[in-house]
C-alpha positions in Angstrom: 3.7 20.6 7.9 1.6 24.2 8.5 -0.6 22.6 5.9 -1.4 19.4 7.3 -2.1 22.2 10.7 -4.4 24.2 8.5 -6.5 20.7 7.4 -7.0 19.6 10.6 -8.7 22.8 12.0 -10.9 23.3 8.5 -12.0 19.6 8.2 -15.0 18.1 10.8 -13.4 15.1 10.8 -10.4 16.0 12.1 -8.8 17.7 15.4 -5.8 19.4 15.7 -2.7 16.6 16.3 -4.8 14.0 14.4 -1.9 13.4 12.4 1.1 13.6 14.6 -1.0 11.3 17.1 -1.7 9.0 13.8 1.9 9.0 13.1 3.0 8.0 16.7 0.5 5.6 16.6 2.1 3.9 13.7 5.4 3.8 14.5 4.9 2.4 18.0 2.5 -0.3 16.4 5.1 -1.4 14.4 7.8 -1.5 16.3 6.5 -3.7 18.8 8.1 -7.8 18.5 6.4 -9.9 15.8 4.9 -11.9 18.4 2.8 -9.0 19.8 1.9 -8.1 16.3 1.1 -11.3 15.6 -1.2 -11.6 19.0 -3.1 -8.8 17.8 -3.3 -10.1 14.4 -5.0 -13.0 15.3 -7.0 -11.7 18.8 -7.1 -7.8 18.7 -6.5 -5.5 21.3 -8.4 -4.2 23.6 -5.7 -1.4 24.3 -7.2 -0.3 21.0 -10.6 0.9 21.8 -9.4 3.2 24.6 -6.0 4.6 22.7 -6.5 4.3 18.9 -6.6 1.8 16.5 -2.6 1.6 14.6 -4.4 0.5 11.5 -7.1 3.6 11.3 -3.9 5.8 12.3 -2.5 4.2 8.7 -5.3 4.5 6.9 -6.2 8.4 8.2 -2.2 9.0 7.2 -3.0 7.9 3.8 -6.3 10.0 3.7 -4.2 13.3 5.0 -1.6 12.1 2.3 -4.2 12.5 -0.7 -5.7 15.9 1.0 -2.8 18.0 1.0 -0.4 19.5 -1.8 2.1 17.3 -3.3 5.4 18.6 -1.3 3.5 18.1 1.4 2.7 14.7 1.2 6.0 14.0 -0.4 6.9 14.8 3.2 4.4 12.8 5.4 5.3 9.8 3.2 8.8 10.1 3.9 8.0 10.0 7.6 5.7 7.5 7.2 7.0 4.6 4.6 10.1 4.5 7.6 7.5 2.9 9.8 6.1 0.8 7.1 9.4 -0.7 5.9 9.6 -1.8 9.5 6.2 -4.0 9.2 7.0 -4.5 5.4 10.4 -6.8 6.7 10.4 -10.2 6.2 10.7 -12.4 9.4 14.2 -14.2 9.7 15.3 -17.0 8.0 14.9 -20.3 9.9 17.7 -22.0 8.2 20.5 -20.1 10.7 24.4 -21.2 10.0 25.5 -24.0 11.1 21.9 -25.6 11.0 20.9 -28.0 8.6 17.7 -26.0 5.7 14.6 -28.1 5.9 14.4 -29.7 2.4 13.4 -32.8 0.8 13.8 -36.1 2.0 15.9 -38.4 0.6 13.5 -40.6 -1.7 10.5 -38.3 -1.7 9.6 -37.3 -5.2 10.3 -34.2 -7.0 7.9 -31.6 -6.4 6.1 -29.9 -9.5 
């Protein structure tokens, strides 16, 4: 991670933490409920403007990711593809046991 130290203080772009910050950033993003997530989908955040956008944060981690060796990004992404498996999850099923699934009405025509 001495590398990622080392980029942050040669390139103008960056400051030193950038990453660690960008990597808080992303994990707390997604770990919020879907409903939040889903708020700032569809609204924004002002929160953002003031403490950093998750979604730069993502997309500086993947620019970090491509500038440094390959061990070293071997270990960022490990760090990283944690928090996006946590977005990546697929929302609960809504047909819960002892509930009857949605499906086709009796009489309605087959779809296709």
């Amino acid at each position: 991670m001495s590398e990622i130290l080392a980029l942050e203080r040669t390139r103008n772009h960056l400051r030193p933490g950038d990453a660690s910050t960008a990597v808080g950033l992303w994990k707390d993003y997604v770990h919020q409920p879907e409903r939040a997530l889903w708020q700032d989908h569809e609204w924004g955040n002002v929160h953002w403007y003031c403490c950093g956008d998750p979604f730069e944060a993502r997309a500086l981690l993947d620019i970090v990711m491509q500038a440094v060796s390959p061990r070293t990004a071997r270990e960022l992404r490990k760090i990283v593809s944690r928090s996006d498996a946590v977005r990546n999850l697929p929302s609960p099923p809504y047909d819960v046991p002892g509930r009857m699934a949605a499906g086709p009405a009796a009489g309605d025509p087959p779809l296709g």
